[in-house]
KOLMI-141537 format. One line per field, with one value per residue (C-alpha): residue number from 1; x, y, z. Coordinates in Angstrom, 1 decimal, m for minus. Layout:
BEGIN
nr	(NUM, ...)
c1	(X, ...)
c2	(Y, ...)
c3	(Z, ...)
END
This chain:
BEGIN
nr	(1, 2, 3, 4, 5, 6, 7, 8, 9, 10, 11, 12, 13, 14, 15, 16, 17, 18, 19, 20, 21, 22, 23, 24, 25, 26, 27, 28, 29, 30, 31, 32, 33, 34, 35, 36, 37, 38, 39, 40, 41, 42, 43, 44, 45, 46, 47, 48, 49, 50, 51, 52, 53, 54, 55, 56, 57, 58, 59, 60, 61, 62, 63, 64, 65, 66, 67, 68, 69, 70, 71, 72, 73, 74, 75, 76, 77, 78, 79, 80, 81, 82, 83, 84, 85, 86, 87, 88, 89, 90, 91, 92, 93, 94, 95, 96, 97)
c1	(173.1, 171.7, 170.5, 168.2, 169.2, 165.9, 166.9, 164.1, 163.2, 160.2, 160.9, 163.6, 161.8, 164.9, 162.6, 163.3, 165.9, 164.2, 165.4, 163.7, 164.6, 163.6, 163.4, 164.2, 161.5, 159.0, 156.2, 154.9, 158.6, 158.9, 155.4, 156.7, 160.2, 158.3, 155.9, 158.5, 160.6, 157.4, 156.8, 160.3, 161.9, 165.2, 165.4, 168.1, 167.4, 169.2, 167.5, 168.2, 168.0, 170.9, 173.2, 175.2, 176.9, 177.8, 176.7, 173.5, 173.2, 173.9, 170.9, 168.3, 169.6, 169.0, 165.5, 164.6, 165.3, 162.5, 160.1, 160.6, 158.9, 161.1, 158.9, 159.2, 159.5, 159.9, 160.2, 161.6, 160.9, 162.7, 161.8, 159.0, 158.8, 155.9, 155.8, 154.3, 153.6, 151.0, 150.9, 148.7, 150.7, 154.4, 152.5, 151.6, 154.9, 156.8, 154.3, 152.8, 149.1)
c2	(74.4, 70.4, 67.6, 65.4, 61.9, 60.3, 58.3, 60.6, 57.5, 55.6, 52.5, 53.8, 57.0, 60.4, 63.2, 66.9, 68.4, 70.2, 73.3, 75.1, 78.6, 78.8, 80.4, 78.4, 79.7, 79.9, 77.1, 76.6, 75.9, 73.4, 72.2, 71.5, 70.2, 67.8, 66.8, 66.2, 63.9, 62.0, 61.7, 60.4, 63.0, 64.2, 67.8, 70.5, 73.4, 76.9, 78.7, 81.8, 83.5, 81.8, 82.8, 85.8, 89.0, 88.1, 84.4, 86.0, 88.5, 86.0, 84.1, 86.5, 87.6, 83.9, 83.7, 87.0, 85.9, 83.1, 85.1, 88.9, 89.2, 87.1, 85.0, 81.8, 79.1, 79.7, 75.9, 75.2, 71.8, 71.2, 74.6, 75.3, 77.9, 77.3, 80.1, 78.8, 75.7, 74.5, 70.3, 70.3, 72.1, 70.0, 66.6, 67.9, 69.4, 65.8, 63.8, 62.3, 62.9)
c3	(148.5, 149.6, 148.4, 149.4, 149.3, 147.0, 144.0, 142.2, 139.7, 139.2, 136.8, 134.8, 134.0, 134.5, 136.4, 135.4, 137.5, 140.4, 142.9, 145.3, 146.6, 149.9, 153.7, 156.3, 158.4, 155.8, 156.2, 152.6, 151.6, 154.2, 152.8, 149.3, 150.6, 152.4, 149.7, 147.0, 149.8, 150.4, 146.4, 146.5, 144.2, 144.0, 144.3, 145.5, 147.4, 148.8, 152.1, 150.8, 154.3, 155.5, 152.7, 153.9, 151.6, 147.8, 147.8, 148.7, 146.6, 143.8, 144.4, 145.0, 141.3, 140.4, 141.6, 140.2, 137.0, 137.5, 139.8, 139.4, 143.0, 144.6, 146.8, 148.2, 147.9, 144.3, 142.4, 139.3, 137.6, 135.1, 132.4, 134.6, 137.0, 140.7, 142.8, 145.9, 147.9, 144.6, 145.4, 141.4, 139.5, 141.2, 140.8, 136.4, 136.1, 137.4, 135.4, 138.8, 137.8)
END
């Protein structure tokens, strides 16, 4: 798991926690990485393809739980759950619009 280095606050106000399950290869969660480091948030995410055995299987579970497909990048922000590279719906669910 990583962590961007953002402070993730904008004049005192706390953002939602926010994690992305991702593929390292996969261009729209590179997109919405990108877009939430140039909105300055703080966010964690797992590349799910480089997990290996167990670990893996773990998180798969995980994202199932919040996408049943299991597509990527699957974001959760705070109790909501963005499957796909969607810039609207990130901005309204971190209060940036």
């Amino acid at each position: 798991m990583s962590d961007t280095s953002s402070n993730g606050t904008e004049e005192g106000k706390t953002q939602p926690d926010v994690k992305i399950y991702s593929l390292s290869t996969c261009s729209h969660c590179k997109a919405a990485k990108k877009f939430l480091g140039e909105c300055t948030i703080k966010y964690e995410f797992v590349d799910v393809d480089m997990l290996e055995g167990d670990e893996r299987r773990a998180i798969i579970e995980d994202v199932k739980k919040f996408n049943p497909r299991c597509s990527f990048p699957t974001v959760i922000i705070g109790d909501k759950v963005i499957v796909g590279y969607k810039e609207k719906e990130i901005k309204e669910a971190l209060g940036l619009e």
